[in-house]
N, C-alpha and C positions, 0 to 999 in steps of 0.2 A: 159147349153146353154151359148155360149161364145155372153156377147152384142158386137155388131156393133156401131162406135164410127161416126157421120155425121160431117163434114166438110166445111162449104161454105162460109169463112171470110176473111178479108183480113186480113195484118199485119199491128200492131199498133206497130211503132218502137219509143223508147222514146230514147232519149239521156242519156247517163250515166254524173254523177258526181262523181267527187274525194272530199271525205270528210277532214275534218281535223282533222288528229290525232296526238297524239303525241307519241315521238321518245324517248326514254334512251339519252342521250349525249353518253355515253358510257355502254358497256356492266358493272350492277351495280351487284356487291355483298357485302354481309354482314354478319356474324353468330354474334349469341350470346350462353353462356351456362346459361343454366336455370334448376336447379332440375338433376343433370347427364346428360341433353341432350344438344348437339351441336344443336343449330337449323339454318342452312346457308337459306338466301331469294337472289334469283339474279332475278333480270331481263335485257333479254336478247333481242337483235334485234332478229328476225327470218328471217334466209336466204331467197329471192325472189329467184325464179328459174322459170324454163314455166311454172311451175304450176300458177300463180298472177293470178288472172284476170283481164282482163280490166280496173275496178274501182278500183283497190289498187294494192299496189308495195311495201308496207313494213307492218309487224305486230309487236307487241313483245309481249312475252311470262313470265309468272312468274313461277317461280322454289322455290320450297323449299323444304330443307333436311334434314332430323334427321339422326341424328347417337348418337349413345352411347358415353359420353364426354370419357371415361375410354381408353373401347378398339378401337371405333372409327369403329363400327359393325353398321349399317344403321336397323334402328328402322323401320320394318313394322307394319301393323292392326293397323293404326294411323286412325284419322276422323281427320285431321286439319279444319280450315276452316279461310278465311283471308279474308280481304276488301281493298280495296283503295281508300284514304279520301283524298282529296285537301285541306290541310292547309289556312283557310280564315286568318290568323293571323301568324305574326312571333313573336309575343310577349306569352312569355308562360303564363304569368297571365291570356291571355283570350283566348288562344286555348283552347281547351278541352279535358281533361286526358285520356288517352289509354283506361283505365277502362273505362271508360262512353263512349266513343266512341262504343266499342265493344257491350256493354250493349244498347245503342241504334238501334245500326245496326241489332243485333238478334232480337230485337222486332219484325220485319215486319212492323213497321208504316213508311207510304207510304213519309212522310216528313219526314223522318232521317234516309235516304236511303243511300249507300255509294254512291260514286262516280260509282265506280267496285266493284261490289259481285263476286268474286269466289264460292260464294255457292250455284248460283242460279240456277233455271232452268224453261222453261217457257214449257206450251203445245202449240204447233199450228196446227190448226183445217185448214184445208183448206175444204171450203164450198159452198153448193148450189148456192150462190149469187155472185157469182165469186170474195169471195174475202178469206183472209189470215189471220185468227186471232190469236193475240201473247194474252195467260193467263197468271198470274204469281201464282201460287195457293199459294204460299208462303206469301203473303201479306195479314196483315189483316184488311183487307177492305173490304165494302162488293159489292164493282166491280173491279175487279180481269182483268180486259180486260187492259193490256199494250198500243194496236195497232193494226191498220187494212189497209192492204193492198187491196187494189180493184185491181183487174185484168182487160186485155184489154176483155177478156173470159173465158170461166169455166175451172177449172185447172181440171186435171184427175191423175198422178203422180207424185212425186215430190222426190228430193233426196237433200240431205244436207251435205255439205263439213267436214270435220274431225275437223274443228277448228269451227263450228258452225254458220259461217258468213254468208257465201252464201248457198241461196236454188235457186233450180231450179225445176219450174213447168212446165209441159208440159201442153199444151191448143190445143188441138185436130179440134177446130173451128178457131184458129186463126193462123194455121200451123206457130204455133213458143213455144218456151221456153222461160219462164219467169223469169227473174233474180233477184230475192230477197238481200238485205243486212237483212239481221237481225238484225244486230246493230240499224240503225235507223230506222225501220220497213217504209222498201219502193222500189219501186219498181226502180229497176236499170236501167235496159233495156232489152228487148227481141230480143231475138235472132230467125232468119227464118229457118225453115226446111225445106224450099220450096215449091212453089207454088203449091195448092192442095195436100198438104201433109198431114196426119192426126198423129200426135205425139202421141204417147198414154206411153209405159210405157219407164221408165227412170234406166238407171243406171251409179254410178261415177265408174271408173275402181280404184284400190286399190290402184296405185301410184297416183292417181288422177291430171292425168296428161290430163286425156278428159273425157267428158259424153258421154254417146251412149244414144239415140233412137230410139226406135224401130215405123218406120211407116208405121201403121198398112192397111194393104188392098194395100201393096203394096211389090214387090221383096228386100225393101229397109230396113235399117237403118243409120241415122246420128250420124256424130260423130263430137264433138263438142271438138277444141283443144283447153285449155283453157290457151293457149299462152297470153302474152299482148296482141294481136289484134287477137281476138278469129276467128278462121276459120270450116266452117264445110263443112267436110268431106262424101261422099255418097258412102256406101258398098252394093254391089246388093247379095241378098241373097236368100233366095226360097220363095215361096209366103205365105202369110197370116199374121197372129196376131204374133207378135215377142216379144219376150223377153228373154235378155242378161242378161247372170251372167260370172265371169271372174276366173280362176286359182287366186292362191294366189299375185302370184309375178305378177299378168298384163300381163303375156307373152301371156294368149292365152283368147280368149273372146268366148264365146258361144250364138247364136241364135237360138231360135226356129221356125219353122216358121210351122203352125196349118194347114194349107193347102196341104203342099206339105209333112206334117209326116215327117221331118229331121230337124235337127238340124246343122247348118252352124259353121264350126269351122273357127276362122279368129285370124292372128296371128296380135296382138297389135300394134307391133313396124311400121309394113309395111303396115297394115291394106290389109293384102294379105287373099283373099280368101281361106283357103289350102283347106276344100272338106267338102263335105255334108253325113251327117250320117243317113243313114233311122231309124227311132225308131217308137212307138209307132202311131195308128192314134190322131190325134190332141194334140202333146205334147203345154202345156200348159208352164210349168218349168223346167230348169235346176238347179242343185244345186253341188255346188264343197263339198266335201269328205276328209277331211285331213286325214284320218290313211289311207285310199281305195287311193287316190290321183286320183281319179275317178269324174267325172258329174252323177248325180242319176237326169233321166229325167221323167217325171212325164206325163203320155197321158191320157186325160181326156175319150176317148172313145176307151179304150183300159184296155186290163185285167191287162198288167206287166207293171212295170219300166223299162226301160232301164239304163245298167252301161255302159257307155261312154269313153274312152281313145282319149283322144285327140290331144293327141303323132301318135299315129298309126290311129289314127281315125277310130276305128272301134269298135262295139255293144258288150261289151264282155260276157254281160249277160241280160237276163229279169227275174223278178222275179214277181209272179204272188199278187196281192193286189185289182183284181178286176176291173169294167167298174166303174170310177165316178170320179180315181184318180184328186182332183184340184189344190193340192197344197202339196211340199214336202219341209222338211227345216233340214239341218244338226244339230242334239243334239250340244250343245258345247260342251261338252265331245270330241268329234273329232270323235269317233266310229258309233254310232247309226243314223239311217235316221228314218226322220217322215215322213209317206205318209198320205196324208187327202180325205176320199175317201166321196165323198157329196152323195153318194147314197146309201152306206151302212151302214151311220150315224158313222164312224169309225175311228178310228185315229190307224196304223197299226206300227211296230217298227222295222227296220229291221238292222241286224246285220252287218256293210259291209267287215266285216273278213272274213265271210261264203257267203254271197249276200242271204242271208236268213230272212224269216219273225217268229222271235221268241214273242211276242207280239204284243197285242191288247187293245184296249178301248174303249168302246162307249161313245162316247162323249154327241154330241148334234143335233138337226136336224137341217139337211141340215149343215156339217159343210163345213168351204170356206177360212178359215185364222187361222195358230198357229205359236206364239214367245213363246220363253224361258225366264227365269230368269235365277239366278243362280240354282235352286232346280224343278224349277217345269214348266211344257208344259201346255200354253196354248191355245184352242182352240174355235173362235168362230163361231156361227151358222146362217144362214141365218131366220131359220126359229122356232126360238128359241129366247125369250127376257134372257137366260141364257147363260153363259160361262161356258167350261166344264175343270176344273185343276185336272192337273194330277202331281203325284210326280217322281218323274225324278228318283228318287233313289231306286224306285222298281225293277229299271232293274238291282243293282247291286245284287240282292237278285233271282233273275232268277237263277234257275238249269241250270247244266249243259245240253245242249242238244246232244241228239241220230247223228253220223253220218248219220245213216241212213236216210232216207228224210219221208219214212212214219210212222217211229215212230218219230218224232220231234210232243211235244207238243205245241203247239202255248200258253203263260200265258196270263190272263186276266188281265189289270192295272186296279186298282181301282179307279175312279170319283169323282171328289166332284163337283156336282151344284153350280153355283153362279147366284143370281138375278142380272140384267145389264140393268135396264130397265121394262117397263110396255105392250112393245109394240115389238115384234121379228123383225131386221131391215128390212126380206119379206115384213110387213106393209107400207112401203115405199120403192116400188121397184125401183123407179128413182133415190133417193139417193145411190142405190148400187155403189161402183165403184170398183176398183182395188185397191187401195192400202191400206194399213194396220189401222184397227178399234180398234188394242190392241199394246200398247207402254208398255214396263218394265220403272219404275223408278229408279233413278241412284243406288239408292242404293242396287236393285235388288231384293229385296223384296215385290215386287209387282206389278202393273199395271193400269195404265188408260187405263179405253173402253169410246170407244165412242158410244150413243146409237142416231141415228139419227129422227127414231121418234118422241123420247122425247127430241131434241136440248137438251140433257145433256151427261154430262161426268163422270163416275163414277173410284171411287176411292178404288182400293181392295189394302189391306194389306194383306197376306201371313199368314195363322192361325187363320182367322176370318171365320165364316162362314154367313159374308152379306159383302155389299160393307160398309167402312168405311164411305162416304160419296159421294157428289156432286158438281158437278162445272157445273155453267150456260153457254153456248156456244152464250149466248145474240142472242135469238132467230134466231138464222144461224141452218141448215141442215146441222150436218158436213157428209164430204164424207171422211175424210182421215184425221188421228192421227198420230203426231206425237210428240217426247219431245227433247226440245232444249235445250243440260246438257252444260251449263256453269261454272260448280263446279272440284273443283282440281281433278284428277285423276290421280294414283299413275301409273309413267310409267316404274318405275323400284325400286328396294327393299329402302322403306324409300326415295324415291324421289316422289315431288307430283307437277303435270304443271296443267298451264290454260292458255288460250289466253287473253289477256287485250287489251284493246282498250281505250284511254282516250281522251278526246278533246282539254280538254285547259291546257297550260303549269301551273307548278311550283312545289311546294315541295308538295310529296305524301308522306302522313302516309303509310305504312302497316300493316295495324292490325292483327294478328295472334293469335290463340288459338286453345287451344286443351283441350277436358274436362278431358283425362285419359293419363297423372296426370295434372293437372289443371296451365295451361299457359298462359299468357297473353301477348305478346309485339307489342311494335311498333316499326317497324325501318323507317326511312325516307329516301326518294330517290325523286331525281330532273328528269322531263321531260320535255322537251321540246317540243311545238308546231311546228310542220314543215308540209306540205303539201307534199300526198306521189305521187304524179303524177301531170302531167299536166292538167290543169283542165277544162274542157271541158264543165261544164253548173254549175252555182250557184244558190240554192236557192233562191228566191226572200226575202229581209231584210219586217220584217211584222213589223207595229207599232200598238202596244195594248194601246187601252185607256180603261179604265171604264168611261163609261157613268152617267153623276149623276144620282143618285136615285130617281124617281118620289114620294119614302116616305120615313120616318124614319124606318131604321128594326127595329121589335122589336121579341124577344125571342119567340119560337114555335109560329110562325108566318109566313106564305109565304112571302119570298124576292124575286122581282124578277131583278134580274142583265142584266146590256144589256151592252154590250162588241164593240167597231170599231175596224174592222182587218183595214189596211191601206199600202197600199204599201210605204215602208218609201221613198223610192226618187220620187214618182212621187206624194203620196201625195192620189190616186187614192184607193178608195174602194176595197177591194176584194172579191168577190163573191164568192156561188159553192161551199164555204169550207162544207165538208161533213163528216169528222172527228176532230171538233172543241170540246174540253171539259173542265169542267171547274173544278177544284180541291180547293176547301174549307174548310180550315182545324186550327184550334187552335192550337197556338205553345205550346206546344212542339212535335204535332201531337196527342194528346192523343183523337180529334174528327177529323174528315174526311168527307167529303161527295166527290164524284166527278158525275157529272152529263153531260149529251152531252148538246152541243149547237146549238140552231136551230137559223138558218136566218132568221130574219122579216122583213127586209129592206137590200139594196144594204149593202152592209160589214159592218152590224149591228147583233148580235148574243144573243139570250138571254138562259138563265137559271132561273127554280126557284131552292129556295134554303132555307128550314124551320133550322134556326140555333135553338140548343138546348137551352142557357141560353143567359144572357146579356154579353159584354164580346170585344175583337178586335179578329176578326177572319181577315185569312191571304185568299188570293183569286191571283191564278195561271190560267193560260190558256194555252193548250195546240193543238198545230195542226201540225202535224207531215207532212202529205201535202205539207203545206206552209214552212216549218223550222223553223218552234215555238215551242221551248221545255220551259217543265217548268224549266230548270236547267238553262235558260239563258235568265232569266228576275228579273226584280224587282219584289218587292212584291207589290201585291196592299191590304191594307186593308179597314174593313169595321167595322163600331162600332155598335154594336147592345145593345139594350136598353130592359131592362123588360116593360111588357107587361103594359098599362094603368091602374090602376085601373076605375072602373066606376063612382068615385069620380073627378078623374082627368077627365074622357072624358069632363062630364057635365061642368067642371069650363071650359075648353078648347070652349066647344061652345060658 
């Protein structure tokens, strides 16, 4: 049963801001040779083109390259990993040596954090409570939540730009899309899909040069050009539930539309209508095919598949998988097609050399969602607290098959159960949605699900047979998983990028390592602060005071801390802050605590806080809201004392 998405809100339109980042003075490069390896670091401005968005016009980019010192052959199956440190000191007797640098930053303790991790990578849950949570599972601490973005209304799909910055959520109640920054976890601006419009699912086209949505319960989808001064665009297509997938190259975009059983081919550049493809009843999915060069379209109340040309726009084959088909998704191999059939508990494999179904698996009940790794499909169930893994690599062990079509054996792929939970996510049928409950982690050996009943997130590693562990979603319902990989990725043989973003000028270490063979360097490079657009709304300037303490702390002891937010020019209280937290932590980070802060008076915030021993602990505050980071404040400390003895209380009375 396909849900019905309701609609009856108005738009909440917030103004965007341009942040301040900083610039390269010039395109920087450096190498050094270390152990036979050439190691070259550049960074580089990245070209703006229509692609910007609104709130930014310039990025830069970090590069780094191995090659062999000898033959000058480009060194792959490297794991580099690097940081970018802001120089507090030009005097080397009290900067801090590359070694210790790097040694601090692999820790994960949450105060000796680089400036830039290229290593990192965060989950974000987007959840019942309309709003956007950043995890870093990487840090060890035992709250793990970065940021939260609230929404104007409940998000239903979401899509995420190639360099990781901008997300965009559709909100189906508030006929608009939501424009996320990543960077500073907040909300940018929303964008209208039209009055009574319902936005429901999203996709970025490959050049990423516009988003499409598809709105739902209507002939339409919007296309969103993400020029400096974003404009959108309205494609009339056939009726119903819609959702777009695109050729490789952008040239041609594909609609479904559940009503009217076809599929709208629209060619990118013109956004020209060219014709409608009858296929299956209620196609649900399309999916593009690199070796087939084909759309494999998936009809939920229909027995076959449909194979699509969208050159000649016409049906070239169906191939039969049964009434339930919900969801189909190309192997990366480039050959094989997954069909996911929710009624006959099935995960089916078809070949698209032949348009044949050579393979089969029974997964899990009610399945409704499967991604890849490198090795293995996974699949999960609606009505199942398990995930069903399958090994990718059984297919290459498949016999040959029978021309013939009635002697073609169909093979069986072998299953392995995974526990994902206490509770199947049918247990909570309102948190069901659309988008994806299982993310592959960067390294591709394995996965986070998300299990909604249990507001938890679980963690499989690839050759285990449980989850390796769990991550708290801080009591949110998630509807929709995703992983935001900010760590190098190798774009070419021995070449490894990442996007950087920094805020405030001056001299950046680059700390680089590699364990195999065992590397250590820093090189340094100058940036400059420059502002990348015109700026359109500022933060409000917050002034933090700590309030004195109504006692003396003392050691495993409740402290309770009370914080003034204050708007610095006018002087005036700020109220309403609803993501204010407080980070408390002994230098050299070796104790942590971070806790939220509640309002008990007009721009007055408190925290409790039981420090461990006697000792100066450091105390941060952060509200991401208002434009209070902890990376741009002073410290406030606090001196905590051992506890009385009961000798001292009595001389004290």
């Amino acid at each position: 049963m396909i849900p019905m998405i309701r609609a009856t809100a108005k738009l909440l339109l917030l103004a965007a801001f341009c942040p301040l980042v900083a610039q390269a003075t010039q395109n920087v490069s450096q190498h050094v040779e270390i152990q036979g390896i050439d190691l070259a670091m550049q960074v580089v401005n990245v070209p703006v083109g229509k692609q910007a968005d609104p709130v930014d016009s310039q990025q830069l980019k970090a590069i780094l390259k191995f090659n062999e010192k000898q033959t000058g052959k480009p060194i792959t199956q490297l794991r580099p990993k690097a940081w970018f440190s802001l120089r507090r000191s030009e005097q080397v007797a009290t900067e801090t040596s590359c070694e210790a640098k790097v040694r601090s930053f692999s820790s994960g303790q949450l105060a000796t954090r680089a400036d830039v991790d290229l290593n990192s990578y965060f989950l974000l849950t987007l959840n019942q409570d309309k709003t956007v949570a950043f995890i870093n599972p990487q840090v060890s601490s035992s709250s793990k939540l970065e940021g939260i973005v609230q929404l104007p209304e409940q998000g239903l799909d979401w899509v995420l730009t190639k360099d990781g910055k901008w997300l965009y959520v559709t909100m189906p109640n508030a006929a608009a899309v939501a424009l996320i920054d990543t960077t500073t976890h907040s909300l940018a601006t929303t964008i209208s899909t039209g009055a009574s419009s319902k936005p429901t699912r999203i996709a970025l086209s490959p050049d990423e040069q516009s988003v499409w949505v598809g709105l739902d319960g209507s002939p339409k989808v919007a296309v969103i050009d993400r020029s400096e001064k974003p404009k959108v665009n309205v494609v009339t297509v056939d009726e119903g539930l819609h959702q777009i997938s695109f050729t490789p190259d952008s040239k041609f975009a594909v609609v479904t539309n559940t009503q009217a059983n076809t599929v709208s081919i629209i060619e990118n550049a013109s956004l020209k209508r060219l014709g409608d493809v009858k296929v299956g009843n209620t196609p649900l999915k399309a999916v593009w095919v690199d070796k087939a060069e084909r759309f494999y379209v998936a009809s939920v109340n229909d027995n076959t598949l449909s194979v699509i040309d969208p050159v000649k726009l016409t049906n070239e084959a169906q191939i039969e998988v049964g009434r339930g088909a919900v969801d189909v998704a190309a192997d990366p191999q480039g050959r094989y097609v997954w069909v996911v059939n929710q009624l006959d508990a099935k995960a089916y494999v078809i070949d698209s050399a032949t348009n044949t179904k050579i393979a089969f698996a029974n997964v899990t009940a009610e399945p409704d969602q499967i991604t890849f790794t490198a090795d293995y499909a996974y699949v999960r169930g609606l009505g199942s607290e398990k995930f069903a893994l399958v090994n990718r690599k059984q297919l290459e062990k498949l016999p040959a098959q029978s021309s013939e079509k009635q002697n073609r054996v169909l093979a069986e792929l072998s299953v392995t159960q995974i526990q994902a939970g206490e509770k199947p996510p049918s247990a909570l049928p309102d948190s069901v949605g659309v988008a994806a409950m299982i993310a592959p982690i960067p390294e591709q050996n394995g996965v986070m699900v998300a299990n909604a009943p249990g507001k938890t997130i679980y963690y499989y590693v690839e050759g285990m047979m449980v989850a390796m562990g769990t991550l708290d979603n801080y009591r949110r319902i998630p509807r929709a998983l995703m992983i935001l990989d900010r760590s190098l990725k190798e774009t070419a043989q021995g070449v490894f990028e990442a996007p950087v973003t920094v805020e405030k000028p001056g001299n950046y270490d680059v700390a680089v390592m590699l364990d195999q063979p065992r590397i250590i360097h820093c090189f340094t490079t100058k940036l400059e602060g420059k502002a990348t657009g015109p700026k359109q709304q500022e933060q409000a300037k917050v002034k933090l005071e700590l309030l004195p303490l109504t006692a003396q702390p003392f050691a495993n002891t409740e402290t309770l801390l009370s914080f003034k937010l204050q708007d610095a020019a006018s002087g005036k209280p700020i109220s309403g802050i609803q993501d204010a937290r407080l980070l408390a932590f002994e230098p050299p980070g070796l104790w942590q605590k971070r806790a939220w802060l509640q309002e008990v008076d007009a721009g007055v915030y408190q925290a409790a806080v039981t420090f461990p021993h006697a000792g100066s602990f450091n105390l941060l505050v952060e509200a991401q809201s208002s434009g209070l980071e902890f990376t741009k404040q002073a410290l406030l400390i606090v001196k905590v004392q051992e506890p009385l003895s009961k000798s001292q209380n009595v001389g004290q009375k």
